[in-house]
N, C-alpha and C positions, 0 to 999 in steps of 0.2 A: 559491460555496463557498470559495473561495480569500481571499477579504475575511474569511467571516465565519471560518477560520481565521485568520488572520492576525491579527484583531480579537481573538480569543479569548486568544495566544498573547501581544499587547499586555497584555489585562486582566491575565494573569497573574503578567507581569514589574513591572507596575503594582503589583499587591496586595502583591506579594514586597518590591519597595520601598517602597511605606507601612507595610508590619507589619513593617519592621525600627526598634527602639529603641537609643536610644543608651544605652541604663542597659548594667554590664555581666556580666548574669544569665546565668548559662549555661542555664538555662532558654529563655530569649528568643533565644539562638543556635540552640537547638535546634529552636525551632519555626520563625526564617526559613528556617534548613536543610531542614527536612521540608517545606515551601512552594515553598521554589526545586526540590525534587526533585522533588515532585506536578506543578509545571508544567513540567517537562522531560519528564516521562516523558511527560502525558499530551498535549503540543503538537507533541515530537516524536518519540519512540521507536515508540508504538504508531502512528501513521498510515502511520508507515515499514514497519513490519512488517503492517499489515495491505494496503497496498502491494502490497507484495514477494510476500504470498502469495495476493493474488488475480492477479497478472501470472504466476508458478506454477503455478495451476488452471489458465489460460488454457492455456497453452504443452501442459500433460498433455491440458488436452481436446481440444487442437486433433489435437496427436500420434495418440490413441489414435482419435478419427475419422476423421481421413484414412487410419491404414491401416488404418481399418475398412473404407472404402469402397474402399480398393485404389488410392490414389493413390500416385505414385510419388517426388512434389515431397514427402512428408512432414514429412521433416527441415526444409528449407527453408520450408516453411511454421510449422513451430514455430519456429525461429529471428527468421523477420518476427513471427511473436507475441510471444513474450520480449520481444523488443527495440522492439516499436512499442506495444505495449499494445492499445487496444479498436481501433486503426484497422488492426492485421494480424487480429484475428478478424476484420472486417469485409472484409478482401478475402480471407479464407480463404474465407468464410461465401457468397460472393460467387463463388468458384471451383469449389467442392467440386459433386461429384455432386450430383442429389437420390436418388436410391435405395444403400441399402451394397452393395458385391461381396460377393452371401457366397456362398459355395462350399463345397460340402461335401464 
């Protein structure tokens, strides 16, 4: 996955530098512009933000199940999530009770 981003993110800066002409039409400036922004946005702004907010869900689900289930490390265990990504849900997922504490 990481190639074929990277690949992608080449074509792009590729395309930007052949569709630019030497003529000098402000026209022609305006569409490298809108090219070079299409592939900024789309190689790096959104992968970052979709990222970022699935490392976020992570961190909230992990939060709102462990003090569902009444564990006490909860914090702690969001924070190995935040910060490690799918290998702290994996030792959460790994530590957690199997049944919730619920109490009524």
């Amino acid at each position: 996955m990481k190639r074929f981003l990277l690949c992608l993110c080449m074509m792009f800066v590729t395309l930007t530098a052949f569709g630019q002409d030497a003529t000098e039409s402000p026209a022609s400036d305006d569409a490298a512009n809108a090219a070079g922004a299409l592939a900024a946005l789309g190689c790096g702004i959104i992968p970052c933000i979709l990222g970022l907010a699935i490392q976020i869900a992570l961190a909230v689900w992990v939060y709102k199940d462990a003090t569902k289930r009444g564990m006490e490390n909860a914090v702690l265990l969001t924070v190995v999530t935040a910060l490690t990504g799918l290998i702290g849900l994996l030792i959460y997922l790994l530590m957690r009770p199997k049944t919730p504490n619920v109490q009524p």
